[in-house]
DRENZA-21667 format. One record per atom (N, C-alpha, C): residue number from 1; chain; atom name; x negated, y negated, z negated. Coordinates in Angstrom, 2 decimals, m for minus. Atoms other than C-alpha are relative to their C-alpha. Layout:
{num: NUM | cadena: A | atomo: CA | c1: X | c2: Y | c3: Z}
...
***
This chain:
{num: 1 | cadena: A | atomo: N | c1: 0.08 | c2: 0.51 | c3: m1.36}
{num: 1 | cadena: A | atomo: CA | c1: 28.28 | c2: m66.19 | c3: 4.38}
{num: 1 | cadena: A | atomo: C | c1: m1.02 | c2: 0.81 | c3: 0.79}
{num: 2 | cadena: A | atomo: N | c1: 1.08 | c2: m1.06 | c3: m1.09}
{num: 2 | cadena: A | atomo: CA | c1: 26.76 | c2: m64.21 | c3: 7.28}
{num: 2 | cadena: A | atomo: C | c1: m0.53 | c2: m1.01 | c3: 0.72}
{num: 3 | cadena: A | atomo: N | c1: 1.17 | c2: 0.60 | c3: m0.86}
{num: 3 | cadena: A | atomo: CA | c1: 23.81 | c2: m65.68 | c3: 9.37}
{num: 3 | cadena: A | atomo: C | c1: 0.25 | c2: 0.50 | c3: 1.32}
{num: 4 | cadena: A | atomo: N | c1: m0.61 | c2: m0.47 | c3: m1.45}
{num: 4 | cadena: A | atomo: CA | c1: 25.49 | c2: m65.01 | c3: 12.68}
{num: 4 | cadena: A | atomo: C | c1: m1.45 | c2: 0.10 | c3: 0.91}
{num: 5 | cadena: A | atomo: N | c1: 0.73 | c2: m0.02 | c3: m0.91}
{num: 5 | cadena: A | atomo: CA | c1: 22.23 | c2: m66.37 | c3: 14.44}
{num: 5 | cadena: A | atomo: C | c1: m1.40 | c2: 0.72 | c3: m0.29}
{num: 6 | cadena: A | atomo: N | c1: 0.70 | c2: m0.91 | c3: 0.45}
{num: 6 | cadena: A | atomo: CA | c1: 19.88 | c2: m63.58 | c3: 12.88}
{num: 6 | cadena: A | atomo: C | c1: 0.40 | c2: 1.25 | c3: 0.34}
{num: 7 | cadena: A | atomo: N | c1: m0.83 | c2: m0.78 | c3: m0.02}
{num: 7 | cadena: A | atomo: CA | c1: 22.50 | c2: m61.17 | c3: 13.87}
{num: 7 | cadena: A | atomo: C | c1: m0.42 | c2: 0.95 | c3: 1.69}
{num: 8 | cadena: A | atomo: N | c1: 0.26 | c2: m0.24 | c3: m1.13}
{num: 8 | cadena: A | atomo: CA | c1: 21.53 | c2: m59.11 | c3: 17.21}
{num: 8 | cadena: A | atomo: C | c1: 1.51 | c2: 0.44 | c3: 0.69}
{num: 9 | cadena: A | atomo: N | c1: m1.38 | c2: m0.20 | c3: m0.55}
{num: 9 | cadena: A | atomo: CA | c1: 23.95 | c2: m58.61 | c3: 19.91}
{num: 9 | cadena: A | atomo: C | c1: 1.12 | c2: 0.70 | c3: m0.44}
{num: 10 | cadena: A | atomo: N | c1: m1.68 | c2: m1.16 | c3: 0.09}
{num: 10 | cadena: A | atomo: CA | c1: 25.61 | c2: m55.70 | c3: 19.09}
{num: 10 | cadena: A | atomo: C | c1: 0.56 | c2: m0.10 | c3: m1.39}
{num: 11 | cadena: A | atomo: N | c1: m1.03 | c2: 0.13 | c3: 0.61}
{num: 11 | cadena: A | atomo: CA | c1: 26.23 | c2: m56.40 | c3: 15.63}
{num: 11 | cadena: A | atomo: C | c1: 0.65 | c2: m1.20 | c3: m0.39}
{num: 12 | cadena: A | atomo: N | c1: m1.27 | c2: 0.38 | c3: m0.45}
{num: 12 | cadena: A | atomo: CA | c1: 27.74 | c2: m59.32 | c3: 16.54}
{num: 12 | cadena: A | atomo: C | c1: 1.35 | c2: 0.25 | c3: 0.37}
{num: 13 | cadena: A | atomo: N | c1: m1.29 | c2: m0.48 | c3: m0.37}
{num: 13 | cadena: A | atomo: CA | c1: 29.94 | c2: m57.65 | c3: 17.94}
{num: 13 | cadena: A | atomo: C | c1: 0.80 | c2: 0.63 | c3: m0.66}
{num: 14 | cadena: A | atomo: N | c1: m0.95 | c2: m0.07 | c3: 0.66}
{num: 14 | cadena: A | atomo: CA | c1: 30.93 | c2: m55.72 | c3: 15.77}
{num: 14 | cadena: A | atomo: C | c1: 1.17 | c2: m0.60 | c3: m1.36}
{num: 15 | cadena: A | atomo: N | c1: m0.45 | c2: 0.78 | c3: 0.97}
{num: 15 | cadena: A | atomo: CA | c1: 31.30 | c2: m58.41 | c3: 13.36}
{num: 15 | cadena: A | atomo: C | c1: 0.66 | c2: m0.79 | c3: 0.32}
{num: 16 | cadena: A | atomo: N | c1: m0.94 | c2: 0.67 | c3: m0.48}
{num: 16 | cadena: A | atomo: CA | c1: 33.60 | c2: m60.11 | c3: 15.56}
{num: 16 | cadena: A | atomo: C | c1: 1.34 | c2: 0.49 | c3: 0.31}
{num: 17 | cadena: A | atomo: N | c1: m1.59 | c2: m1.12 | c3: m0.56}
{num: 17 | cadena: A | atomo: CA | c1: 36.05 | c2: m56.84 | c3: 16.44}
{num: 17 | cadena: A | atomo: C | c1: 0.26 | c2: 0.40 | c3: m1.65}
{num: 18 | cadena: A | atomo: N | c1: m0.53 | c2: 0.05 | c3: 1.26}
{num: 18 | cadena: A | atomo: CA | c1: 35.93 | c2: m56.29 | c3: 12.38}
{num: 18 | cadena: A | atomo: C | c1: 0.99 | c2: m1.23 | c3: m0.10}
{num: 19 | cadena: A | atomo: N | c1: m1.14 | c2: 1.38 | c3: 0.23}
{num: 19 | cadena: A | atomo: CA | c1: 37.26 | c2: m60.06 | c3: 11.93}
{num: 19 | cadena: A | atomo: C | c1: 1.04 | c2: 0.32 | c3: 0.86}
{num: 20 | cadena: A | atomo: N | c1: m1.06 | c2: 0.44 | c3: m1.06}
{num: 20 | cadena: A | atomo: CA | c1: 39.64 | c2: m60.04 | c3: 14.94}
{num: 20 | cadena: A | atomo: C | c1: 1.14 | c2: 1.72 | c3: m0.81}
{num: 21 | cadena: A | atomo: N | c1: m0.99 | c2: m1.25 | c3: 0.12}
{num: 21 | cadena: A | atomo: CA | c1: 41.23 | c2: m56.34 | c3: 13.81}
{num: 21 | cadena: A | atomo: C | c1: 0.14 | c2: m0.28 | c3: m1.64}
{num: 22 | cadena: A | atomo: N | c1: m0.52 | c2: m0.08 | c3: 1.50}
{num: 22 | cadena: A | atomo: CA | c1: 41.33 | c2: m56.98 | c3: 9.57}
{num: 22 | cadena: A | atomo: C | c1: m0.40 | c2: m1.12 | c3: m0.35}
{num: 23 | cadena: A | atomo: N | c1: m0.52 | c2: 1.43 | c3: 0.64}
{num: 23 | cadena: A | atomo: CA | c1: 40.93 | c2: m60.97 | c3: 9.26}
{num: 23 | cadena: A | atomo: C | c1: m1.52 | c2: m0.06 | c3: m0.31}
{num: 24 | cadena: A | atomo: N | c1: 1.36 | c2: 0.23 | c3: 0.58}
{num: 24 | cadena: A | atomo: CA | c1: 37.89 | c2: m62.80 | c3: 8.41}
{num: 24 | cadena: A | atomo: C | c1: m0.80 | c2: 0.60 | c3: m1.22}
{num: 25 | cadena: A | atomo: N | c1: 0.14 | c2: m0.16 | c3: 1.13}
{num: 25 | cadena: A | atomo: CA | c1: 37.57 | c2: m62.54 | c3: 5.04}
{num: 25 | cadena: A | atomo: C | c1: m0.28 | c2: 1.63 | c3: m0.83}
{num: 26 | cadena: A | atomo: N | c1: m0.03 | c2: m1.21 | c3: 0.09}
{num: 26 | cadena: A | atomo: CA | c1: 38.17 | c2: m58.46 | c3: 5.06}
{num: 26 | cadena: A | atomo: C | c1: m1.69 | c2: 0.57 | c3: 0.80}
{num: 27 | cadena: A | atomo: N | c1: 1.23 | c2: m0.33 | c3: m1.07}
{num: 27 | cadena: A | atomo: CA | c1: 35.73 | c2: m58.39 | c3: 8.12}
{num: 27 | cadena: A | atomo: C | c1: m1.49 | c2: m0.36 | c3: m0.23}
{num: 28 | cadena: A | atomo: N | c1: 1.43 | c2: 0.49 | c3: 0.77}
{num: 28 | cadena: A | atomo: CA | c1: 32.85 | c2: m60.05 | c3: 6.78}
{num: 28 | cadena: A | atomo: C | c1: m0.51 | c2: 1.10 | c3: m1.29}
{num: 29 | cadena: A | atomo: N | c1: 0.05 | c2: m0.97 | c3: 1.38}
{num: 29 | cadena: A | atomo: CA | c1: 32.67 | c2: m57.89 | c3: 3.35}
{num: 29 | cadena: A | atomo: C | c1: 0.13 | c2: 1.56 | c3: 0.83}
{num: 30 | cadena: A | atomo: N | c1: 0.16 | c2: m1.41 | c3: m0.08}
{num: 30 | cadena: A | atomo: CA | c1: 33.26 | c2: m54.61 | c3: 5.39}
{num: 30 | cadena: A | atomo: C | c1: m1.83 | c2: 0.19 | c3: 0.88}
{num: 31 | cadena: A | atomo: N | c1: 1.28 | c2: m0.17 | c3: m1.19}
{num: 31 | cadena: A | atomo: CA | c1: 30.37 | c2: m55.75 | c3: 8.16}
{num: 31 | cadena: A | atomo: C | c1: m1.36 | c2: m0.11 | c3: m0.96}
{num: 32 | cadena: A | atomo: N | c1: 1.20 | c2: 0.20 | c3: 1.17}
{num: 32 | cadena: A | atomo: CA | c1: 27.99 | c2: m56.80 | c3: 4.63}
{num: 32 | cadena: A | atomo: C | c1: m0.61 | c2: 1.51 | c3: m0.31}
{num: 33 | cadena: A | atomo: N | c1: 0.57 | c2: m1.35 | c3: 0.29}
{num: 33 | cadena: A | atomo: CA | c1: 28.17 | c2: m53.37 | c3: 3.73}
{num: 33 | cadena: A | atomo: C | c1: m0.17 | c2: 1.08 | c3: 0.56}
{num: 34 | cadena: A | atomo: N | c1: 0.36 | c2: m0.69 | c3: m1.07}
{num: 34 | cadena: A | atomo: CA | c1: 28.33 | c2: m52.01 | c3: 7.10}
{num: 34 | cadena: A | atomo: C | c1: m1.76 | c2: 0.39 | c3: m0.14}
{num: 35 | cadena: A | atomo: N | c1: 1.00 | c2: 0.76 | c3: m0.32}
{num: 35 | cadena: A | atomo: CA | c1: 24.83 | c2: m53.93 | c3: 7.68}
{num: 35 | cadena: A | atomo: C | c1: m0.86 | c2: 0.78 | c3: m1.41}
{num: 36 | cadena: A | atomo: N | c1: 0.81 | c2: m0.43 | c3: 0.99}
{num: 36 | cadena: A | atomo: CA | c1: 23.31 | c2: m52.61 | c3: 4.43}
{num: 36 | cadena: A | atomo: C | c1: m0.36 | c2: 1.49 | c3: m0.19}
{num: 37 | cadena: A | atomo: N | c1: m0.01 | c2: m1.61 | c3: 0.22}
{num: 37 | cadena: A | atomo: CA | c1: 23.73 | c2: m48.84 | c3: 4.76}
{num: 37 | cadena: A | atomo: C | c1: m0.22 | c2: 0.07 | c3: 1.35}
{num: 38 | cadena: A | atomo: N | c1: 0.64 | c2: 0.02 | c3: m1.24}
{num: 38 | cadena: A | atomo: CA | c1: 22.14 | c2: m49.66 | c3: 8.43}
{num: 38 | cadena: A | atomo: C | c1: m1.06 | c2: m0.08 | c3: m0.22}
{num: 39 | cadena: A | atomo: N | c1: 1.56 | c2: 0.27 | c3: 0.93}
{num: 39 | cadena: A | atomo: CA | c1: 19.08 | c2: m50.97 | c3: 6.55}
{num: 39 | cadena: A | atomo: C | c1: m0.47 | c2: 1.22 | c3: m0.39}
{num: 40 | cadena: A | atomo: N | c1: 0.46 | c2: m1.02 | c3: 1.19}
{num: 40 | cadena: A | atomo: CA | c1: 18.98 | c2: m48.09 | c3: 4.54}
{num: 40 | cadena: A | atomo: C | c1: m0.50 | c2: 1.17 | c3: 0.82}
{num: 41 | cadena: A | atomo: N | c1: 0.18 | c2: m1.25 | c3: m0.68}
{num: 41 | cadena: A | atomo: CA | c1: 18.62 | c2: m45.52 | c3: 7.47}
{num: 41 | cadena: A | atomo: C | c1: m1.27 | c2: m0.35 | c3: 0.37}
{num: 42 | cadena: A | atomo: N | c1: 1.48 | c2: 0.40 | c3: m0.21}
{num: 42 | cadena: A | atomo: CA | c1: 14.93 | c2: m46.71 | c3: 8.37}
{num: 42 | cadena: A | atomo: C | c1: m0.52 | c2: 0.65 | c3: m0.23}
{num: 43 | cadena: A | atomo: N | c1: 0.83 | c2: m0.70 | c3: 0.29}
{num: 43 | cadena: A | atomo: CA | c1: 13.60 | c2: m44.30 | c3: 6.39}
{num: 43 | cadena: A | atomo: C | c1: 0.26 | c2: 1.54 | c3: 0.48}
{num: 44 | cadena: A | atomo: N | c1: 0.22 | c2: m0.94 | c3: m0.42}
{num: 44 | cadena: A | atomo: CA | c1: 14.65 | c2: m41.45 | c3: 8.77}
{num: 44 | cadena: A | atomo: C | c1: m0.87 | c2: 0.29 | c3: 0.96}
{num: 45 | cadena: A | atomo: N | c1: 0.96 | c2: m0.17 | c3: m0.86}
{num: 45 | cadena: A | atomo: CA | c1: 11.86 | c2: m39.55 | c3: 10.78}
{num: 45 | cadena: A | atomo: C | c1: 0.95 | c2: 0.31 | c3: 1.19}
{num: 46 | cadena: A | atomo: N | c1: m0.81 | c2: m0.82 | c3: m0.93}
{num: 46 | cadena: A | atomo: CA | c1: 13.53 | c2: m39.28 | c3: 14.07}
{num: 46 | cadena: A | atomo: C | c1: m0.48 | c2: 1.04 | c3: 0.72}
{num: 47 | cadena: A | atomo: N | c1: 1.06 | c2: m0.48 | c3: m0.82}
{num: 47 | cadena: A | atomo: CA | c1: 10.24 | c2: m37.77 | c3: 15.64}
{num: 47 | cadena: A | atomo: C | c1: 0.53 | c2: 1.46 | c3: m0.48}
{num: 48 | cadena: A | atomo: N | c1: 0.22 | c2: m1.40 | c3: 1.11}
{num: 48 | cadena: A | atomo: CA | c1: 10.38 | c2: m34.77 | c3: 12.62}
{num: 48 | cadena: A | atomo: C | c1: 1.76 | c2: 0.45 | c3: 0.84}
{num: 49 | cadena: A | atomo: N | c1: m1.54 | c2: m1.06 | c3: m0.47}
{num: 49 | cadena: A | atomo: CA | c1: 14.70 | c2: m34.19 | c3: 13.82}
{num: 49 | cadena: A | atomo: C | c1: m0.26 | c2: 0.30 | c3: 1.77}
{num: 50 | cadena: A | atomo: N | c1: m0.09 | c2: m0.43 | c3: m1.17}
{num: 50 | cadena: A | atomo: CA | c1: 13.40 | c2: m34.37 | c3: 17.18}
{num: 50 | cadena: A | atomo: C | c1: m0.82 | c2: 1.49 | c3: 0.78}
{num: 51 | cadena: A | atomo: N | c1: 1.38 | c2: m1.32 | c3: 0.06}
{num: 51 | cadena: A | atomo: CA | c1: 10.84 | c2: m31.37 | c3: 17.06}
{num: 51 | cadena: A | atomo: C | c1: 0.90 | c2: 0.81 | c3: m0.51}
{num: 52 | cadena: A | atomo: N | c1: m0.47 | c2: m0.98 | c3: 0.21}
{num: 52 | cadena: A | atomo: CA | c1: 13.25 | c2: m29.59 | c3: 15.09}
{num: 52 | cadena: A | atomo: C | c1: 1.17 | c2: 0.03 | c3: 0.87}
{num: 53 | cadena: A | atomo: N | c1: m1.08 | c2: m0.34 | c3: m0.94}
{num: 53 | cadena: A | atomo: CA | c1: 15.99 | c2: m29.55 | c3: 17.55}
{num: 53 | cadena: A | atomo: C | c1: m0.82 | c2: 0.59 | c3: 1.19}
{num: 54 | cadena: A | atomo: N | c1: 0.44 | c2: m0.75 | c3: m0.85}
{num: 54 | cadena: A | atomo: CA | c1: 13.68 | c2: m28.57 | c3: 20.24}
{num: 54 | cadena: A | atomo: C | c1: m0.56 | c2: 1.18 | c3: 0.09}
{num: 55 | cadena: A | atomo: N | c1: 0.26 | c2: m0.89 | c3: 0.70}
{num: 55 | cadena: A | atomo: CA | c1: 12.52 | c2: m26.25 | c3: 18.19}
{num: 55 | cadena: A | atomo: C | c1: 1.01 | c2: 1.49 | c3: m0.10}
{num: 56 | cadena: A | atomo: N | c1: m0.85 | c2: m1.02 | c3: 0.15}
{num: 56 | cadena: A | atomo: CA | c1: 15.63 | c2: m24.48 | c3: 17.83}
{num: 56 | cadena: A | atomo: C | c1: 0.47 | c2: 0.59 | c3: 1.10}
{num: 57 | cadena: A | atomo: N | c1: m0.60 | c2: m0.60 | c3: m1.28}
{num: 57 | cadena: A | atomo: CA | c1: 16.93 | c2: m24.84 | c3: 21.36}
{num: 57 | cadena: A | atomo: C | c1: m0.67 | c2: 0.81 | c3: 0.84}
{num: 58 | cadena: A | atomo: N | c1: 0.78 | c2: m1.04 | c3: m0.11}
{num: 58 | cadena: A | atomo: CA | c1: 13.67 | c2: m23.08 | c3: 22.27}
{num: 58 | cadena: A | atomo: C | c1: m0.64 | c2: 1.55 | c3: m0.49}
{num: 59 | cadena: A | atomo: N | c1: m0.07 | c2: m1.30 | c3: 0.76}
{num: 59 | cadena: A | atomo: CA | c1: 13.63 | c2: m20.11 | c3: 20.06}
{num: 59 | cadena: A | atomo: C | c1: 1.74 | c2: 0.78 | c3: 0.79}
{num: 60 | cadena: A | atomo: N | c1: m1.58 | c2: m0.65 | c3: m0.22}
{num: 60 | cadena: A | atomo: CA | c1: 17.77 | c2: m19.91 | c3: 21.14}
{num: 60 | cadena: A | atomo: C | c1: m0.43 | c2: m0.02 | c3: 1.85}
{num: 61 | cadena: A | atomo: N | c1: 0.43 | c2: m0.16 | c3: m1.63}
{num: 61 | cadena: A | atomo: CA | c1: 15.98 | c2: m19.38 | c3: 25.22}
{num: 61 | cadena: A | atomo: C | c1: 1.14 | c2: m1.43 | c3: 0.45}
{num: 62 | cadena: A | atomo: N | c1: m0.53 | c2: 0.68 | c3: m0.84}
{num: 62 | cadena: A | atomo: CA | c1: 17.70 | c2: m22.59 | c3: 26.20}
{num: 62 | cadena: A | atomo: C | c1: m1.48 | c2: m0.87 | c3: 0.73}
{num: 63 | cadena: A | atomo: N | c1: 0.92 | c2: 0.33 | c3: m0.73}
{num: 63 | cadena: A | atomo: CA | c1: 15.45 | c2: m24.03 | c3: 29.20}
{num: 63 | cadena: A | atomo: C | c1: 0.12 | c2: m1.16 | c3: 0.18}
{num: 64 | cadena: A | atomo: N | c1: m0.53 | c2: 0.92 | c3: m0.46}
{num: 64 | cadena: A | atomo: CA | c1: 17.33 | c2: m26.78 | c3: 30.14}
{num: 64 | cadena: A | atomo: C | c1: m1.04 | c2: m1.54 | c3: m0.83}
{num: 65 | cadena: A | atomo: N | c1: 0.70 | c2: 1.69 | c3: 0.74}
{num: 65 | cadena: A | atomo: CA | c1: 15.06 | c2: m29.51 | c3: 27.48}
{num: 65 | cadena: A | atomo: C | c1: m1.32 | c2: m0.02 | c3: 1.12}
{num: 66 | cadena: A | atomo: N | c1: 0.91 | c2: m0.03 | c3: m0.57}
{num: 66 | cadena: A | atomo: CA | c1: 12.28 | c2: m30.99 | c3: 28.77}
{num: 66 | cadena: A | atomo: C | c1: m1.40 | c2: m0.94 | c3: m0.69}
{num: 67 | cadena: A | atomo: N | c1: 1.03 | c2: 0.88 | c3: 0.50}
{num: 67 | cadena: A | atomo: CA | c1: 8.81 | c2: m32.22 | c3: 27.44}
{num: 67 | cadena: A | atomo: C | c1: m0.23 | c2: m1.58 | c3: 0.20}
{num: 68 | cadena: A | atomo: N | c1: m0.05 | c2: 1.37 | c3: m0.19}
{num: 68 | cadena: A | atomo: CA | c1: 8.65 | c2: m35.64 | c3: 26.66}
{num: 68 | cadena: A | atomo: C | c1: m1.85 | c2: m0.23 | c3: m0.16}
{num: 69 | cadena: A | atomo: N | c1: 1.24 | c2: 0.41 | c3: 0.64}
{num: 69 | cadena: A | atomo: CA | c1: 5.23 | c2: m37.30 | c3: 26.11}
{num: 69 | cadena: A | atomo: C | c1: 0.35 | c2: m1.11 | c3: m0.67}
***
């Protein structure tokens, strides 16, 4: 059983367009293990991919980025 009201908007949602497109029972069990391999991404640095992309597009002369603080 899923805890709908722990659930934030959006994946509500998608745990409502899973049920409605492959049936409760399908939809629940795909959104469990959706939801768990969502968990699991936490431990990416986004800061570290974001330095290296600017990184690159600045070595390749693109101007167009712009310093964030």
């Amino acid at each position: 059983m899923i805890d709908e009201k722990a659930l934030t908007e959006g994946q509500l949602r998608k745990l409502n367009a899973l049920r409605k497109s492959v049936g409760d029972k399908i939809g629940d069990a795909a959104f469990s293990i959706w939801l768990k391999a969502q968990q699991g991404e936490d431990d990416v640095d986004t800061n570290a991919i974001i330095k290296k992309i600017e990184k690159e597009l600045s070595e390749n002369g693109d101007t167009t980025t712009e310093k964030r603080d």
